[in-house]
C-alpha positions in Angstrom: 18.9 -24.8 11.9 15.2 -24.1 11.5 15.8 -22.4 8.0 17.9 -25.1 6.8 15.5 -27.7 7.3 13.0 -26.2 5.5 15.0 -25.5 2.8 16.2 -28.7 2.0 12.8 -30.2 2.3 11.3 -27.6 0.0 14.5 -27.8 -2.4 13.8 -32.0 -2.4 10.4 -31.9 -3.0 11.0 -29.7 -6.0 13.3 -32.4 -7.3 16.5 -30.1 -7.3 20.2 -30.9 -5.9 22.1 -28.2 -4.0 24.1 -27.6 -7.1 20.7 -27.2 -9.4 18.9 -24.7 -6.7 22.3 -22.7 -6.5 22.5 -22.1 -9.8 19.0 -20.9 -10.5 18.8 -18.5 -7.8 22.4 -17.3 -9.2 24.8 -18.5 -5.8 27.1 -20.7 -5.3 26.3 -24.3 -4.2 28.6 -23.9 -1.0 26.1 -21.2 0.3 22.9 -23.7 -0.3 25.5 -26.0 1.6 26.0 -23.8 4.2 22.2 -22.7 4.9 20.8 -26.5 5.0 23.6 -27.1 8.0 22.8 -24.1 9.6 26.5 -22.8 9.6 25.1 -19.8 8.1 21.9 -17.5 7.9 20.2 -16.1 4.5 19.4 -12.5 4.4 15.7 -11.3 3.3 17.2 -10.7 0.2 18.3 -14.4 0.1 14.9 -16.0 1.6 12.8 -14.3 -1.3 15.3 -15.0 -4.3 14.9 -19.0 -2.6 11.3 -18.7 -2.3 10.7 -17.7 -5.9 13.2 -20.6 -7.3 11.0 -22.8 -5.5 8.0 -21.2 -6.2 6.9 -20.7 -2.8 5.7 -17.6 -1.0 8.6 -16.4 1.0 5.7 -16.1 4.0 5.4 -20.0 3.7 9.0 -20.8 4.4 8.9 -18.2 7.4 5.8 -20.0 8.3 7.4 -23.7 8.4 10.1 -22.2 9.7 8.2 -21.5 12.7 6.8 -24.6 12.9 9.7 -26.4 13.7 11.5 -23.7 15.8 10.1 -24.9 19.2 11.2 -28.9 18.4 14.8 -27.5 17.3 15.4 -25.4 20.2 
């Protein structure tokens, strides 16, 4: 859940939709989908290829990631 909250905040305040931040980091939109509900987790690969469609340092996502942890868990 963690990682999909961040990503959606990131992927909103970069003014993209689901479908727009899919297609620039070459997936499908059901996978974006997927990671913002937490139904599935992003591999390194998949954390850096988001990070750099965002233009974000994949350390800062890990890094909000863990700033939320503790109030999702």
């Amino acid at each position: 859940m963690a990682f999909g909250a961040v990503l959606k905040e990131h992927r909103k305040t970069a003014g993209l939709s689901q479908e727009e931040l899919a297609f620039r980091a070459g997936m499908h939109s059901t996978a974006i989908s997927l990671y913002e509900r937490g139904l599935r987790q992003p591999t390194l690969h998949t954390v850096f290829t988001l990070a750099q469609v965002l233009e974000l340092r994949p350390s800062a996502l890990v890094a909000d990631m863990e700033g939320l942890k503790p109030a999702l868990l």
